[in-house]
C-alpha positions, 0 to 999 in steps of 0.5 A, a space after each residue: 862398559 863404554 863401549 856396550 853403552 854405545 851400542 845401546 844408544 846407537 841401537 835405541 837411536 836406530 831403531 826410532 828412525 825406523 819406529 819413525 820412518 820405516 813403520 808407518 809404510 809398513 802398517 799402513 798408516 801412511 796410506 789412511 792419512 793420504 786417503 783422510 786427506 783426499 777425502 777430505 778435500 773431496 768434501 770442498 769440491 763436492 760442495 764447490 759442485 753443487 754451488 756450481 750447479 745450484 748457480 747455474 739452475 738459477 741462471 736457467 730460471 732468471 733466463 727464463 723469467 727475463 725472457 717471458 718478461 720481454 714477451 709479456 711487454 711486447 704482447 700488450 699492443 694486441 693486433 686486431 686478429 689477436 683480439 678476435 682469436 682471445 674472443 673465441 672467433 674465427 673471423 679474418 680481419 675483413 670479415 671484422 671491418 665488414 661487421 663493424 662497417 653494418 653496424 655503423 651503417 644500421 646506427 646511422 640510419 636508426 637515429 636519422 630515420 627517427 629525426 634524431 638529428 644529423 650529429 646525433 646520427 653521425 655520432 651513433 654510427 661513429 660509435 656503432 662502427 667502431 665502438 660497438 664491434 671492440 666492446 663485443 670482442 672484450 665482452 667475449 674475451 672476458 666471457 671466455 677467460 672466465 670460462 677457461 679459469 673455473 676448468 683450469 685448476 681442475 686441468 693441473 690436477 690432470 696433469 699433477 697425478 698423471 706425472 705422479 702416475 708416470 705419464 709423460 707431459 704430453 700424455 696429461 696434456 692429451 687427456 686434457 685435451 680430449 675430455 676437458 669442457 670448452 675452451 681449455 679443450 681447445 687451448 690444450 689441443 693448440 699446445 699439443 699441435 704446436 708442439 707436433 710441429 717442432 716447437 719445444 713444449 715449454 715454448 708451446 705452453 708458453 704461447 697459451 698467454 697469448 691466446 688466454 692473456 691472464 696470469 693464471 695462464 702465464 704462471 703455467 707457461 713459466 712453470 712448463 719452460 723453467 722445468 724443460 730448460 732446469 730441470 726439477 720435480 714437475 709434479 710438485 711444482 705444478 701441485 704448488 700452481 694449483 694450490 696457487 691457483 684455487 687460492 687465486 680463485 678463492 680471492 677473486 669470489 671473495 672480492 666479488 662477494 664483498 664489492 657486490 653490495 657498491 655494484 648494486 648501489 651504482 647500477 641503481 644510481 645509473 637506473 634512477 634517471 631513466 627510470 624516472 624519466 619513462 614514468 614521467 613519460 608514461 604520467 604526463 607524456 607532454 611535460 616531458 616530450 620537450 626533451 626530444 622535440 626541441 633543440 634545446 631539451 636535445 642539448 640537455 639531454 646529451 649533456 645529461 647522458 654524457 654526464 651520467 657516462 661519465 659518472 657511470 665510469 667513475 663509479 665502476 673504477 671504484 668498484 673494480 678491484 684488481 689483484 
């Protein structure tokens, strides 16, 4: 009797050693722990991989921002040739100083030959020759910025539904330039020259600040670089500038429409003097001809025009909103 007891025990103990051991590696239990176990450590690197190239797409961006930023700061001392290119002009420098060198001629010669005095000739060429050339170049900038924004947005569009279309960057940039209106033409036949001869497109698309300098044109530069160096959907990014961008625009006729009624007031202000003044000439031309034959009335006339200059700057300060 003991000894059929003790194989009892010693078979029941035999066989949860192997129940324990033995069984697990027979149906295959042992390997489903190994394979949830590898599984789930492979969740965490997963995981740890997309960080690691989230992180690294963002340092691409903050790259590529820090860069523009450093340019963008050496490009606020325009050189003259630069100048004249932004204007929309093909003169070199000497044709500029030579222009300038006319004008300063003819002002001079004008005021003397009138008897206006000799200061006031020297001060009317010193301002014909070298105020009036700079102030015709920013005339013609501004005059062709405003031009290249109410195309712009327009020419995003382009390029948004031919990426969507499966057009390469290049192809939207060619259609731009062969059928968009002056000077986006242009500025677009620029990019796809530039980049002919080497250089990266984002880089080509970011040399169009330098030629238009307004941000609508350096948000377009960041988007193309930050694209060709990180990657990502182009097509949604450029639909987002475009959005930007007519909002901007929208803004821009907003403030316009709102500061309208002070520009009207100032240019009445700066009219009122001079228009008195002619219709006291043309009432009682003796009462008032004092002014430009006697050295004093002369005296009082500059200091009443540098006086209403000065006023005239004030108020357009007032009134030029910026955003």
């Amino acid at each position: 009797m003991n000894t059929l007891a003790l194989f009892a025990l010693v078979s029941v103990a035999m066989g949860g050693v192997i129940w324990v051991f033995v069984y697990p590696l027979i149906s295959g239990e042992r390997r489903a722990e190994q394979r949830k176990e590898t599984v789930s450590r492979s969740v965490p690197v997963a995981r740890a991989t997309a960080a690691r190239s989230q992180k690294s797409r963002r340092e691409h961006v903050e790259g590529s921002l820090k860069d523009l930023e450093a340019r963008n700061a050496k490009a606020k001392s325009v050189a003259l040739h630069v100048r004249i290119a932004q204007a929309g002009l093909s003169w070199s420098k000497r044709q500029f100083f030579i222009i300038a060198g006319c004008l300063g001629v003819t002002g001079f010669l004008l005021f003397y030959l009138i008897d206006a005095g000799l200061l006031a000739a020297l001060a009317m060429g010193f301002a014909a020759g070298l105020g009036l050339p700079f102030w015709i170049l920013k005339f013609l900038k501004k005059r062709r910025e405003a031009k290249f924004m109410a195309g712009f947005p327009d020419g995003v569009d382009i390029i948004v539904r031919g990426i969507k279309a499966g057009l390469p960057l290049l192809e939207s940039l060619r259609i731009i330039a062969v059928d968009a209106p002056e000077p986006l033409k242009s500025e677009f036949q620029a990019i796809i020259e530039t980049q002919a001869i080497g250089m990266p497109l984002g880089e080509a698309c970011g040399k169009l600040y330098e030629r238009i300098p307004v941000a609508e044109a350096n948000f377009f530069g960041i988007v193309i670089a930050i694209q060709q160096k990180a990657g990502g959907n182009l097509s949604e990014a450029l639909g987002n500038l475009s959005k930007v961008l007519r909002e901007r625009k929208k803004m821009r006729a907003k403030i316009q429409a709102m500061s309208m009624e002070a520009k009207a007031s100032a240019s009445i202000i700066a009219c009122l003097p001079v228009a008195v003044m002619l219709l006291v000439y043309l009432s009682s031309p003796q009462y008032i001809e004092l002014l430009w034959t006697h050295p004093t009335g002369r005296f009082m006339m500059a200091c009443s025009a540098a006086w209403m200059t000065c006023g005239v700057l004030v108020m357009r300060k007032m009134i030029n909103f910026d955003f």
